[in-house]
C-alpha positions as CSV (number, residue, x, y, z in Angstrom):
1,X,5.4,25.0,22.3
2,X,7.6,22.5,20.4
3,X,6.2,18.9,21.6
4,X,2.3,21.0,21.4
5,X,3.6,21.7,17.4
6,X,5.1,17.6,17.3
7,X,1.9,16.0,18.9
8,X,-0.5,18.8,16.6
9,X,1.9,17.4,13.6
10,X,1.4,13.5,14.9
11,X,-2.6,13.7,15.2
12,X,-2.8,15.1,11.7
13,X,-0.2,12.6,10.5
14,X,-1.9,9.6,12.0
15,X,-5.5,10.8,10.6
16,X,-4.2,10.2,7.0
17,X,-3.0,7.0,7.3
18,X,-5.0,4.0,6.7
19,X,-5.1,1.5,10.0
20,X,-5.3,-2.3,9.1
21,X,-7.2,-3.0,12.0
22,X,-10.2,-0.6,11.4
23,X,-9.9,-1.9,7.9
24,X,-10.1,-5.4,9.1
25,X,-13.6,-4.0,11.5
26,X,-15.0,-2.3,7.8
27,X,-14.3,-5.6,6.7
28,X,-16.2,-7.6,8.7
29,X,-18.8,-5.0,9.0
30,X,-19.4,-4.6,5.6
31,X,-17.6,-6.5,3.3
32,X,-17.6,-10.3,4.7
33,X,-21.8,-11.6,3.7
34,X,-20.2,-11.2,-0.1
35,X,-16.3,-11.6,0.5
36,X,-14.1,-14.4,1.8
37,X,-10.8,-14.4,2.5
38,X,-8.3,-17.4,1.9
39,X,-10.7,-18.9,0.0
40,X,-14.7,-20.5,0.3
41,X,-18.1,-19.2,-2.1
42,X,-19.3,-16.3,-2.2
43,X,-21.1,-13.9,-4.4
44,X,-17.5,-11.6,-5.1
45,X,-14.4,-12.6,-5.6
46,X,-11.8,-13.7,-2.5
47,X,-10.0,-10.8,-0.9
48,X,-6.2,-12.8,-1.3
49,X,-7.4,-12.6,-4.7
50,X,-8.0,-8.9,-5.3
51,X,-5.0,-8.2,-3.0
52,X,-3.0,-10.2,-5.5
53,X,-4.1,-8.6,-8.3
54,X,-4.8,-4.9,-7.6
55,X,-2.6,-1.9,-5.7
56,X,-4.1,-0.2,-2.4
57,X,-5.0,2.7,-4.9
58,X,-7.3,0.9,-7.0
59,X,-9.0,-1.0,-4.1
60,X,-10.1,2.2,-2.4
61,X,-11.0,3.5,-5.5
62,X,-13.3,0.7,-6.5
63,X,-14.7,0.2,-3.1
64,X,-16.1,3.8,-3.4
65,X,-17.3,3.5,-6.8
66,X,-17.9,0.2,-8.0
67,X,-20.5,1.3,-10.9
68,X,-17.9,3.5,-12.5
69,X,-15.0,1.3,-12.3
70,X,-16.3,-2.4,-13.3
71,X,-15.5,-2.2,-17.3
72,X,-12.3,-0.9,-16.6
73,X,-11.2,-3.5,-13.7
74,X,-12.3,-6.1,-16.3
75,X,-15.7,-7.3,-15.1
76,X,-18.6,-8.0,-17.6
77,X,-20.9,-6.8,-14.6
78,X,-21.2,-5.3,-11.2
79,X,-23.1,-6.5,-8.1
80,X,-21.2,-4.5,-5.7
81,X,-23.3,-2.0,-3.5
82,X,-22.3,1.2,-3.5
83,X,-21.4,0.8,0.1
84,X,-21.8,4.3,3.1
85,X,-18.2,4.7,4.0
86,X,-16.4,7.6,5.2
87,X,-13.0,8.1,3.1
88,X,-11.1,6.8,6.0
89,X,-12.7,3.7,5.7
90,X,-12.5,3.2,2.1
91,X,-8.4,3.8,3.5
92,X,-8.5,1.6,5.7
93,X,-10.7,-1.4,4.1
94,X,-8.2,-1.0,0.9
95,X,-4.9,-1.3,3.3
96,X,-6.6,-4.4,5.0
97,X,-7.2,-6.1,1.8
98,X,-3.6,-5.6,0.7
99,X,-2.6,-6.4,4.1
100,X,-3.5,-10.2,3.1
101,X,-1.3,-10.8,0.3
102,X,1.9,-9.5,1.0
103,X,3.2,-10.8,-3.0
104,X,2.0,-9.1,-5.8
105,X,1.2,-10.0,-9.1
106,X,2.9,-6.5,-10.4
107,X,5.8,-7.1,-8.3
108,X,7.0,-10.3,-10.8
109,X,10.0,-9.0,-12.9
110,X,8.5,-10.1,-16.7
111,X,11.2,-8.3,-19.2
112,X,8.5,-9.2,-22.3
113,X,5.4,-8.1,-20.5
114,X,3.7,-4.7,-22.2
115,X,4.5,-1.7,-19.3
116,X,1.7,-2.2,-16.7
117,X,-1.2,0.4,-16.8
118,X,-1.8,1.9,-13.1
119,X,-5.6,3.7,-12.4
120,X,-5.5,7.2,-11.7
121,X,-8.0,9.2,-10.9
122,X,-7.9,13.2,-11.8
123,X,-9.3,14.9,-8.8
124,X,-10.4,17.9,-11.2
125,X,-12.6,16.2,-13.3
126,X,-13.5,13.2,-10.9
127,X,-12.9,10.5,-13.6
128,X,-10.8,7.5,-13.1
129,X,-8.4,5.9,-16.1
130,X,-6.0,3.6,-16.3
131,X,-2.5,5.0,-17.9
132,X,1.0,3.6,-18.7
């Protein structure tokens, strides 16, 4: 009854965590005819670029709802489908993209920088803000 409890406890564990490598398959799948990685033209920006500059958290959330979140991520317009993911691929696309910068730009110790703002998004009212 205890290892049935443990591997009941392991399945449900492993289900909400993101997985790179499905990410990296979402990725190609879906992301790659608009996105490069390490650099090269395309139509959005480079995924060591966006992994540089924004937390898992914010990738996921603007991979489901690029409309919404364009102003606030800083772009004067959006050309970003609104794409047919499950949530655990929006996880695991998001952990990908991180995945390829493993330095980030919030990471750098600035003492006279303004206290970073980090997107949240309220479940209850399904709006998304950035606050800090």
């Amino acid at each position: 009854m205890r290892k049935l409890i443990i591997l009941l406890a392991l399945l449900v564990g492993s289900n909400l965590i993101a997985d790179v490598k499905a990410g990296e398959k979402v990725y190609k799948e879906n992301c790659a005819i608009c996105h490069t990685i390490n650099g090269g033209s395309a139509l959005g920006p480079d995924f060591n670029l966006v992994a540089y500059k924004r937390r898992t958290v914010e990738i996921e959330y603007y991979a489901k709802d690029p409309y919404a979140l364009a102003e606030t991520f800083g772009y004067s317009a959006n050309a970003m489908p609104t794409l047919p993911l499950e949530d655990q691929q929006f996880k695991d696309v998001a952990e990908y993209i991180s995945s390829l910068q493993p330095f980030k730009e919030w990471m750098k110790k600035d003492k006279t920088a303004p206290k970073e703002k980090v997107l949240v998004k309220s479940e209850e009212s399904n709006t998304t803000k950035k606050e800090g």
